[in-house]
TITORTOR-396349 format. One record per residue (C-alpha): residue number from 1; residue in three letters; x, y, z. Coordinates in steps of 0.05 Angstrom, whole numbers, always signed. Example, Ala and Ser with C-alpha at 12.3 -4.5 7.8 and 13.67 -1.06 7.14 Angstrom:
2
 num residu   east  north     up
   1    Ala   +246    -90   +156
   2    Ser   +273    -21   +143
// end
This chain:
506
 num residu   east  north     up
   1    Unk   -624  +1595  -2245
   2    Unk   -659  +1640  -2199
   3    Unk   -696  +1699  -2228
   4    Unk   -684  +1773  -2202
   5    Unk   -744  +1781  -2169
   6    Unk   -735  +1727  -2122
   7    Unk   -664  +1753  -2112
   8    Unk   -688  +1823  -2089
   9    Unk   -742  +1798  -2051
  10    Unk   -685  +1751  -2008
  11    Unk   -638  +1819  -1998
  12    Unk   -700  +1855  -1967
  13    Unk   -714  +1801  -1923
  14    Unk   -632  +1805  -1909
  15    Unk   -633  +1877  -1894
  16    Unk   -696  +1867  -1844
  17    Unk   -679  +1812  -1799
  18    Unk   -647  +1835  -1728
  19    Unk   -580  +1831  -1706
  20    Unk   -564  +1767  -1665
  21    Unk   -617  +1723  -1707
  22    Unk   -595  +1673  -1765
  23    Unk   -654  +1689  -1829
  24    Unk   -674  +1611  -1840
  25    Unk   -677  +1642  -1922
  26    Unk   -651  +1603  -1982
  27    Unk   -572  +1619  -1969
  28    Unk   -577  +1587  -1907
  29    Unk   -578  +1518  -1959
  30    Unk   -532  +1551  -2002
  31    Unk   -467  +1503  -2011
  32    Unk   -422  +1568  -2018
  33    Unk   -446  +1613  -1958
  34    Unk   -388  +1611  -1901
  35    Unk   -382  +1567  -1840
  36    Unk   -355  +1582  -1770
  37    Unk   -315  +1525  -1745
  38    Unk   -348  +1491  -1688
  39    Unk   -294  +1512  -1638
  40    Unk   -321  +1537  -1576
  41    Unk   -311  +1603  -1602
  42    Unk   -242  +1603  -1595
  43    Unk   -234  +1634  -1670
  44    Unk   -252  +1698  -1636
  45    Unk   -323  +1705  -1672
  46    Unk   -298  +1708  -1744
  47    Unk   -319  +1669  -1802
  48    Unk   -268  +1641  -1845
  49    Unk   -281  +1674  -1906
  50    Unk   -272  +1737  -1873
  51    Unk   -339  +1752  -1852
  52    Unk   -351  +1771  -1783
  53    Unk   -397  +1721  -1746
  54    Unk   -459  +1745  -1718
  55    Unk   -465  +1766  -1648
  56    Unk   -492  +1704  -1604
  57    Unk   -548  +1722  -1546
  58    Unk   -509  +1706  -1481
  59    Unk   -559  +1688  -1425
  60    Unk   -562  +1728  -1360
  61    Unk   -527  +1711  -1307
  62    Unk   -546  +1685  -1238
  63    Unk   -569  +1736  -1191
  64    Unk   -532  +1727  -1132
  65    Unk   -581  +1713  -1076
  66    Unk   -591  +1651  -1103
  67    Unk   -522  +1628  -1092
  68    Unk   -510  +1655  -1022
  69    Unk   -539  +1611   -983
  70    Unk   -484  +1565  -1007
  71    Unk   -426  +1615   -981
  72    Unk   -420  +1581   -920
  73    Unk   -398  +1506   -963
  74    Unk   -339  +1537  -1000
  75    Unk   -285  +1526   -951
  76    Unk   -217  +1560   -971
  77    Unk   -164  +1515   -963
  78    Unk   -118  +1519   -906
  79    Unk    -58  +1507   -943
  80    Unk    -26  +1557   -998
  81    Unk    -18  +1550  -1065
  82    Unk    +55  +1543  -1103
  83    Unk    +55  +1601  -1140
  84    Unk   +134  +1598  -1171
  85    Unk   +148  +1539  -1218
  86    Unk   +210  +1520  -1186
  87    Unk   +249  +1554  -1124
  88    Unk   +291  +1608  -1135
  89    Unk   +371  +1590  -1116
  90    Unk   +369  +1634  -1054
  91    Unk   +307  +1598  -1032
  92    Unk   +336  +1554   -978
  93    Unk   +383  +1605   -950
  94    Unk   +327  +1656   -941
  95    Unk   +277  +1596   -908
  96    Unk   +338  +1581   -850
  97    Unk   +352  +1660   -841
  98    Unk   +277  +1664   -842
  99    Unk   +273  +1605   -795
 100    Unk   +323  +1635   -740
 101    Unk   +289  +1701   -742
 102    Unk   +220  +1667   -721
 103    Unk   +262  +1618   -663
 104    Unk   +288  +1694   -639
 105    Unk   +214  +1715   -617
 106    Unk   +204  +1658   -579
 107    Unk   +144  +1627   -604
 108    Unk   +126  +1544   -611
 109    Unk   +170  +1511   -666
 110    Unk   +106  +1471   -689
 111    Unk    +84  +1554   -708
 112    Unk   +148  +1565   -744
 113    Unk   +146  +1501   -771
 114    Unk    +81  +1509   -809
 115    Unk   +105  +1572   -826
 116    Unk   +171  +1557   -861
 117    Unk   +131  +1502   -902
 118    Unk    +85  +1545   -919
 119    Unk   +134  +1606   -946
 120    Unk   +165  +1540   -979
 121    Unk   +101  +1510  -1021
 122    Unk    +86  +1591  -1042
 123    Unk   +158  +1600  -1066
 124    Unk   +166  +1539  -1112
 125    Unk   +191  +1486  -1054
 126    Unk   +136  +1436  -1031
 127    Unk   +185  +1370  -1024
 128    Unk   +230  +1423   -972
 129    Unk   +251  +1382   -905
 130    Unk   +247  +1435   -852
 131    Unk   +266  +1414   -778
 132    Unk   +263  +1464   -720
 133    Unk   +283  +1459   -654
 134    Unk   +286  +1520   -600
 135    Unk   +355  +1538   -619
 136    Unk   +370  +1526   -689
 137    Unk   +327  +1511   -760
 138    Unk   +361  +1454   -811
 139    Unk   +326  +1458   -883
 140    Unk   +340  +1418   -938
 141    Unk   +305  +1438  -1004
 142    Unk   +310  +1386  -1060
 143    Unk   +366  +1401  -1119
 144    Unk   +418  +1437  -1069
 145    Unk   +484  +1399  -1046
 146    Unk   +484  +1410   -976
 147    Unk   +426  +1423   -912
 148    Unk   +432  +1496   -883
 149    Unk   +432  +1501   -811
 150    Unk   +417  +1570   -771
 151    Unk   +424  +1578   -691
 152    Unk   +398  +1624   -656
 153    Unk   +412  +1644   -577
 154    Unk   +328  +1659   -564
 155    Unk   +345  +1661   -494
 156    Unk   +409  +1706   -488
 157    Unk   +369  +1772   -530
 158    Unk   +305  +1814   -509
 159    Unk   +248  +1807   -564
 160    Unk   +227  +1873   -586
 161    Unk   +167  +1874   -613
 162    Unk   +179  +1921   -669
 163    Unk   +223  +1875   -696
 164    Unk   +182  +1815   -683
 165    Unk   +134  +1846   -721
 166    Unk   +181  +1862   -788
 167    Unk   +185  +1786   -781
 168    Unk   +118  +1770   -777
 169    Unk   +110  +1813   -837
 170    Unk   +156  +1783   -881
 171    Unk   +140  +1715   -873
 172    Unk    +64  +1729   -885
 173    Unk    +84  +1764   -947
 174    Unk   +126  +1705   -964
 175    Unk    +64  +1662   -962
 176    Unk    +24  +1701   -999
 177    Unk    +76  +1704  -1055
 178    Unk    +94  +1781  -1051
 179    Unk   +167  +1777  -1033
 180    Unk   +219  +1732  -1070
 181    Unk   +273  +1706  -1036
 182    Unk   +323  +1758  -1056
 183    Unk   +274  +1801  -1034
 184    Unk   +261  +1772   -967
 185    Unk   +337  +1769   -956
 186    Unk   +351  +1841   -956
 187    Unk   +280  +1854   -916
 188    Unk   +315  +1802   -865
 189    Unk   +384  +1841   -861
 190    Unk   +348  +1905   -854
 191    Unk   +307  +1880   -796
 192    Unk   +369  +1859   -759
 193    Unk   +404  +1925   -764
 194    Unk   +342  +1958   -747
 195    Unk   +348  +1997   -680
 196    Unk   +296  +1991   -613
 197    Unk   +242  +2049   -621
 198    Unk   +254  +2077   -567
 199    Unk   +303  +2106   -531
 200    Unk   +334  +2075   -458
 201    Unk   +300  +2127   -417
 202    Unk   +232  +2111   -439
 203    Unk   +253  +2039   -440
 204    Unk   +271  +2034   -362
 205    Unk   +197  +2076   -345
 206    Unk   +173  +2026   -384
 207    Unk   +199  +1962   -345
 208    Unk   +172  +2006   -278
 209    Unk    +99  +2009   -306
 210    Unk   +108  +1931   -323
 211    Unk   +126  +1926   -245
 212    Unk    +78  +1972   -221
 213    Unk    +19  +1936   -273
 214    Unk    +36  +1867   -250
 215    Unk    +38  +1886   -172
 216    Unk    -36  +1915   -181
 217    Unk    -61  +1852   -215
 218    Unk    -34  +1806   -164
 219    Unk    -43  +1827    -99
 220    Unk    -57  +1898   -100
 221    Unk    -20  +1917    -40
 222    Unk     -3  +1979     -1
 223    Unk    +13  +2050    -32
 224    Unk    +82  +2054     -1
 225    Unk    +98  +1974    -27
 226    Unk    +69  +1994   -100
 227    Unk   +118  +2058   -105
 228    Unk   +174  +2012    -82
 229    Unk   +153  +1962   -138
 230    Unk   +168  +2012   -182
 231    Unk   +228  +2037   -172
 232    Unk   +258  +1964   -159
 233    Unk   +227  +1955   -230
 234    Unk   +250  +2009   -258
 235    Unk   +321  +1982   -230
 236    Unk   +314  +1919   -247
 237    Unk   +295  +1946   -325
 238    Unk   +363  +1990   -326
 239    Unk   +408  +1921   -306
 240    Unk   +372  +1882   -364
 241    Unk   +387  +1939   -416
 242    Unk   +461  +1953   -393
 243    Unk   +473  +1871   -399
 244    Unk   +501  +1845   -466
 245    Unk   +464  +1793   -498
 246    Unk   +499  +1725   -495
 247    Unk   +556  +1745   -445
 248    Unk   +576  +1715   -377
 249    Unk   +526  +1778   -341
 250    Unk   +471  +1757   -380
 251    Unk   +471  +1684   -355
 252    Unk   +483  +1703   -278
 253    Unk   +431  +1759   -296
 254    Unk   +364  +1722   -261
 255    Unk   +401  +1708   -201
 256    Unk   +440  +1774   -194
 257    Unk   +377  +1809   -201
 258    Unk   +326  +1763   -160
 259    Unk   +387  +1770    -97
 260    Unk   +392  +1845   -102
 261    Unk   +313  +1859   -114
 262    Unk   +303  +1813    -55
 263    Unk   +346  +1843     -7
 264    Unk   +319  +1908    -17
 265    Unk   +242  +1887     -6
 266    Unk   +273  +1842    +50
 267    Unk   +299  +1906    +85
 268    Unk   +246  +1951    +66
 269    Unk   +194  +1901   +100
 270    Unk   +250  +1898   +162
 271    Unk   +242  +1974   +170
 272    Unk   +165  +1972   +167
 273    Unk   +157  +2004    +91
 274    Unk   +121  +1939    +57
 275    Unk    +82  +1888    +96
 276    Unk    +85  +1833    +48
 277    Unk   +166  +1838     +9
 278    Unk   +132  +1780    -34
 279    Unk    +92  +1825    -70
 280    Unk   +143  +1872    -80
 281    Unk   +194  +1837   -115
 282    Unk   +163  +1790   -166
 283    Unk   +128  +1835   -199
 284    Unk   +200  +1874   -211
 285    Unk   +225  +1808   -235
 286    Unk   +164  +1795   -280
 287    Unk   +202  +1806   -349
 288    Unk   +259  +1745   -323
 289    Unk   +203  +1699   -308
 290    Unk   +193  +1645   -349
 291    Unk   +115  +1640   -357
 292    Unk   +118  +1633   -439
 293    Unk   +173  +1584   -435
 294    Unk   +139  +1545   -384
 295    Unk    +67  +1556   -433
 296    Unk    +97  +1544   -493
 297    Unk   +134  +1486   -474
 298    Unk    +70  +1450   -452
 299    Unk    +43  +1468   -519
 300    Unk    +97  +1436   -562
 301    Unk    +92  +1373   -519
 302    Unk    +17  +1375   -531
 303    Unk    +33  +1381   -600
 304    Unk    +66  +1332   -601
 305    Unk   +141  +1362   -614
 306    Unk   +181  +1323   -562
 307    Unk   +250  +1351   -563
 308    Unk   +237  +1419   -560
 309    Unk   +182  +1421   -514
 310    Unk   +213  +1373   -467
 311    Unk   +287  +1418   -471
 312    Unk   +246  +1481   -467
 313    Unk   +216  +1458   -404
 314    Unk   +283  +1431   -370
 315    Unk   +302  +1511   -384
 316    Unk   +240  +1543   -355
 317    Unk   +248  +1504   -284
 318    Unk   +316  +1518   -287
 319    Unk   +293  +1589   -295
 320    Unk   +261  +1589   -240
 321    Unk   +307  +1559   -191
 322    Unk   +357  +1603   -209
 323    Unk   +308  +1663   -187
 324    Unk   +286  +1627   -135
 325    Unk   +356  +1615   -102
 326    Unk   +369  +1693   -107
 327    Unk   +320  +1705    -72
 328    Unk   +333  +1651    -16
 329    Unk   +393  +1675     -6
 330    Unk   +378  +1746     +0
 331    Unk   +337  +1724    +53
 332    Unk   +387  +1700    +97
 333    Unk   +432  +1750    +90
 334    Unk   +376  +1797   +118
 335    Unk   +347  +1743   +170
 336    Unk   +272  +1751   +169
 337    Unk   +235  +1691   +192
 338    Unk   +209  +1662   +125
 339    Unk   +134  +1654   +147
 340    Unk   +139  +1749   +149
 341    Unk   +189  +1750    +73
 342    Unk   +152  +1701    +41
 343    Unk    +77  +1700    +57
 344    Unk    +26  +1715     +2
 345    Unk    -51  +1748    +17
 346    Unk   -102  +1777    -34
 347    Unk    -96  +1851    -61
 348    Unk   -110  +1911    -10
 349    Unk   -129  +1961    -61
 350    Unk   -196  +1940    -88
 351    Unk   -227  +1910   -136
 352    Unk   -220  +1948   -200
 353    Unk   -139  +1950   -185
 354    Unk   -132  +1893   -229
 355    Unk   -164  +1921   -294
 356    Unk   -123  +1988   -275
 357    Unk    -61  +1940   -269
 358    Unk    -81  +1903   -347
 359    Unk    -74  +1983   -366
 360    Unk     -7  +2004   -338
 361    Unk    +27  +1943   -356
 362    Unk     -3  +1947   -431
 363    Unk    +36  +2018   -434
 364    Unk    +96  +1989   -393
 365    Unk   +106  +1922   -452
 366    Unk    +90  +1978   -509
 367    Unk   +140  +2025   -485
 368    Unk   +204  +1972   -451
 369    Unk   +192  +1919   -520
 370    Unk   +185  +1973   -577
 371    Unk   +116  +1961   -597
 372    Unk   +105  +1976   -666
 373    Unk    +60  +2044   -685
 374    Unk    -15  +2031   -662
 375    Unk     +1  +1978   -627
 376    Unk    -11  +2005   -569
 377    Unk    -94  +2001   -575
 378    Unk    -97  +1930   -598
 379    Unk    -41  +1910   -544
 380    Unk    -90  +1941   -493
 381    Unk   -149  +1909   -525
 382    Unk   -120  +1843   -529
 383    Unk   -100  +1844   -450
 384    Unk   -168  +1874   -429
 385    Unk   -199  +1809   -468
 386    Unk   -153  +1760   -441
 387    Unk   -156  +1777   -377
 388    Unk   -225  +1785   -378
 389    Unk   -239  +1719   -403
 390    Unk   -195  +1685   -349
 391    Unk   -240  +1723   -297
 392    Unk   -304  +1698   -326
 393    Unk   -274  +1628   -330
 394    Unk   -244  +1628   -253
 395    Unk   -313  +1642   -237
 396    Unk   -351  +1581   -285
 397    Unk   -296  +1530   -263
 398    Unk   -312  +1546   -187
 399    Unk   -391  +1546   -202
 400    Unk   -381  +1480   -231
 401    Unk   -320  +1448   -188
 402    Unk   -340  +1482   -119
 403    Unk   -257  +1489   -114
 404    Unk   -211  +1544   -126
 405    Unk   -172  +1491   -172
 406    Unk   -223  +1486   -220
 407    Unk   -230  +1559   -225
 408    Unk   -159  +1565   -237
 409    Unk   -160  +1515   -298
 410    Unk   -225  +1538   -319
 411    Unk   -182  +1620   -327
 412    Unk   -126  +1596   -353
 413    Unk   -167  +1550   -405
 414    Unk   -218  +1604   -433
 415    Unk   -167  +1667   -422
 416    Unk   -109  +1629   -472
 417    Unk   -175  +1608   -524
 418    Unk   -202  +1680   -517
 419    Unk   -131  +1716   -529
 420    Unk   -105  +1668   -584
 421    Unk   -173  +1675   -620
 422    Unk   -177  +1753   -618
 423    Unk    -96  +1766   -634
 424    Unk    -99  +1718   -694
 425    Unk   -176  +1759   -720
 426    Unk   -144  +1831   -693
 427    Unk    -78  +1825   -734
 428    Unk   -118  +1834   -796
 429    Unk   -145  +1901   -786
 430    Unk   -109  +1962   -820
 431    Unk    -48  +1976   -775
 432    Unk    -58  +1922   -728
 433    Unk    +15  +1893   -701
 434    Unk    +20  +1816   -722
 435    Unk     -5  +1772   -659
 436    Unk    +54  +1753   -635
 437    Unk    +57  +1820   -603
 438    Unk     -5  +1806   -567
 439    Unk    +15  +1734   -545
 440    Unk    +89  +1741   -500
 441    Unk    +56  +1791   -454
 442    Unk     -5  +1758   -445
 443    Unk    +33  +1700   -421
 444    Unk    +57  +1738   -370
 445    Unk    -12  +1772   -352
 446    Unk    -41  +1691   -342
 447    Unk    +14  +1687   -288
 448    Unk    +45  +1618   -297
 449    Unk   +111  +1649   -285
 450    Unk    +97  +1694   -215
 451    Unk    +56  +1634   -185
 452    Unk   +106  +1586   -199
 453    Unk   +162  +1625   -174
 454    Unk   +122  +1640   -109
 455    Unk   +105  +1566    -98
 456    Unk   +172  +1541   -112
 457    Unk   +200  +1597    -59
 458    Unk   +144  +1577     -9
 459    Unk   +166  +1497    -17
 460    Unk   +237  +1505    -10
 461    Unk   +233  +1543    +44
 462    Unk   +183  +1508    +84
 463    Unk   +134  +1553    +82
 464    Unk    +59  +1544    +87
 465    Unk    +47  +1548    +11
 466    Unk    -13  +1593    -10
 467    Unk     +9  +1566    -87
 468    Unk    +15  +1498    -96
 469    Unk    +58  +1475   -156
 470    Unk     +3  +1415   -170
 471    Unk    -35  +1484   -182
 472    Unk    +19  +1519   -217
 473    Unk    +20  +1450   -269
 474    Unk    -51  +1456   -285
 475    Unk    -47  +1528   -302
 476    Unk     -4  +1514   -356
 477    Unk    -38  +1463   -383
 478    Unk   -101  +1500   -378
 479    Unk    -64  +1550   -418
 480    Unk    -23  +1515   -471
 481    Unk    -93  +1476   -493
 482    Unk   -128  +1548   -490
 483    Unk    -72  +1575   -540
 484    Unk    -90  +1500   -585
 485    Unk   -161  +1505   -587
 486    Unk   -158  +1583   -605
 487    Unk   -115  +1564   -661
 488    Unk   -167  +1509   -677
 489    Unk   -217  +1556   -672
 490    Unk   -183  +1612   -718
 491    Unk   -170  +1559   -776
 492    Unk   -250  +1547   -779
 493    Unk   -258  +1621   -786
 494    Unk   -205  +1627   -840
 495    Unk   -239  +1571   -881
 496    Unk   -312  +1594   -878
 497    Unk   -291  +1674   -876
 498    Unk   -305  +1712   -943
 499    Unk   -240  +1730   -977
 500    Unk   -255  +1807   -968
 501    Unk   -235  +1801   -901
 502    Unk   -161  +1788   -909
 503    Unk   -156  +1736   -860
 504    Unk    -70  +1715   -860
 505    Unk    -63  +1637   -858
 506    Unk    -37  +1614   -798
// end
């Protein structure tokens, strides 16, 4: 038995000791004093008897210097996470509508491929078989009865880029895990009953300032031949907007137009108003050229989907001969001696026309495709870069060739790798259009599509040919690797950039 003094002196020592600190006293070896169950502290801190356990010193935790220098060795992974246990029943209907809606803009399946998988892992759907070609998207997702197959006539419609961009949108969300497929659905519906910004007017000036852009970065030419560029533009733009999609018009549409744009530079140059009718009327016929096609065909080969680049190919040549003969035969119905209606020279204007001409035609695609709010500034940013890159790599590939060849690989290489690189980092600043708004008219400011129509004019009608279409191959090449590597390129930034800066997987 204990005596009361020694009791009382144990309580003061009890009523001293600090919070935090276990007293090593006598009831420490007492039989009947309370245990915490060696849990991990899982019992929430309280003893069984009902006491409350005592407060436990938690060391400090590491300052933060010391851990940066290992920021750059986290990589984020490149693929995204399944975030729904099992995919919702509208799943594979909203991946095929999702699926057409991307083939509509135009872009490389092997892009709307990784896409659709992507939306498919986030939504509960990793084991989905997706298969795209340039017309239609088949998906199969595991657990239905049947694979759902979407066409879509890309080539018959105009992509607007407004609505390109609600696309963009709602697939990103998708992967991210924001937007069920319900959801996603009825964001899809709404996008297709969504109608152009802007009005026809606006529309037509807008397929004149393309014209009149274009005209300044290839050649230049004469005052009286650039105000004729735009007005044949601004015709050309009124034909393409009056035109239904997918009717009889729009497939005679290229060869209609290239004849009756032709026979009016053809006569103007007749009567002494533009030296060179060349210059005139492929930049009105800039928006009918194939240049992406013929890009991102070369791309999907590279990439190594056969079918579609290989079909998407077949359709750009046949693009091309189609404007090609229009404007042959406008020829001889006016009878100019094809060494005067189809020669080509440099530009007349100077040598700041061109970076004038990246301006207008930044204004001319923002205003004739619908370009989404502020999408002007990056649009313009994105062309100024692009174009400024294929100038600085013209000039590298002829320091280091000695040829104009090499110069013109050496543009179209570093131009694609600088414009697929800054539309992919650009799209995720506040406001900033998704950069597939940036890519279809750079594709046209590269010029794939006006040299090859010019050299495939020049060889069929015997003409001395200032653009060779051995040239006109290695362009797009150039290009199509340019677009890879930049996408290359972007992936290494996504998996070594901080997650503050909101990077979207691509």
């Amino acid at each position: 038995m204990t005596d009361k003094p020694a009791q009382d002196s144990a309580r003061e020592r009890d009523a001293q000791a600090e919070p935090g600190q276990a007293h090593p006293g006598p009831q420490n070896h007492d039989p009947t004093h309370s245990r915490v169950a060696d849990n991990g502290g899982s019992d929430g801190g309280v003893v069984h008897s009902g006491q409350t356990r005592p407060a436990t010193v938690q060391p400090p935790p590491p300052r933060a210097w010391r851990w940066h220098w290992q920021w750059p060795l986290r990589l984020r992974p490149v693929s995204p996470r399944q975030k729904a246990a099992r995919p919702a029943q509208q799943l594979q209907q909203f991946l095929v509508r999702l699926g057409g809606a991307l083939v509509s803009t135009g872009i490389a399946v092997t892009d709307i491929k990784r896409t659709l998988q992507n939306a498919a892992v986030t939504l509960g759907a990793p084991d989905a078989v997706i298969v795209v070609l340039p017309t239609a998207v088949f998906v199969g997702v595991p657990g239905e009865q049947e694979t759902r197959i979407d066409v879509s006539d890309a080539a018959s419609g105009e992509v607007l880029f407004d609505r390109a961009a609600l696309v963009s949108s709602i697939a990103q969300r998708a992967i991210s895990g924001t937007l069920t497929a319900g959801d996603g659905l009825q964001a899809l519906d709404a996008a297709e009953r969504s109608r152009p910004r802007f009005r026809w007017p606006l529309r037509v000036l807008g397929h004149g300032t393309i014209a009149l852009g274009v005209a300044l970065v290839l050649s230049g030419a004469s005052v009286a031949s650039l105000v004729l560029t735009f007005v044949l533009g601004l015709l050309v733009g009124g034909m393409k907007l009056l035109v239904r999609p997918g009717s009889y018009a729009a497939v005679l549409l290229p060869t209609v137009s290239a004849f009756v744009i032709s026979l009016v530079a053809f006569l103007a140059a007749d009567w002494g108003i533009a030296r060179e009718p060349i210059w005139v009327l492929v930049p009105a016929l800039v928006t009918l050229l194939p240049g992406g096609v013929l890009t991102v065909a070369v791309q999907e080969l590279a990439s190594g989907d056969m079918m579609a680049g290989a079909s998407r190919l077949v359709y750009g040549v046949a693009q091309l001969v189609f404007l090609a003969f229009g404007i042959l035969t406008a020829n001889v119905v006016v009878g100019l001696p094809d060494w005067f209606a189809l020669s080509s020279s440099g530009s007349v204007v100077g040598q700041y026309a061109a970076w004038i001409g990246v301006v207008l035609m930044s204004v001319g695609f923002f205003l004739y495709f619908c370009g989404p709010r502020f999408s002007l500034y990056y649009l313009l940013f994105t062309l100024l870069i692009a174009y400024g890159g294929q100038l600085l790599g013209d000039w590298v590939g002829q320091l280091a060739s000695g040829t104009a060849g090499g110069g013109t690989i050496g543009g179209g290489l570093f131009g694609a790798f600088l414009l697929t690189l800054v539309a992919y980092l650009a799209q995720s600043l506040p406001s900033a259009p998704p950069a597939v708004v940036s890519f279809l008219p750079a594709f046209w400011l590269l010029v794939p599509g006006a040299a090859g129509l010019i050299g495939l004019t020049q060889s069929a009608s015997d003409t001395a040919a200032t653009i060779t279409i051995e040239g006109i191959g290695a362009s797009l090449v150039a290009i199509a690797i340019g677009v890879l590597v930049g996408t290359a390129a972007y992936r290494i930034v996504y998996r070594f950039a901080p997650e503050r800066w909101h990077l979207r997987l691509v």
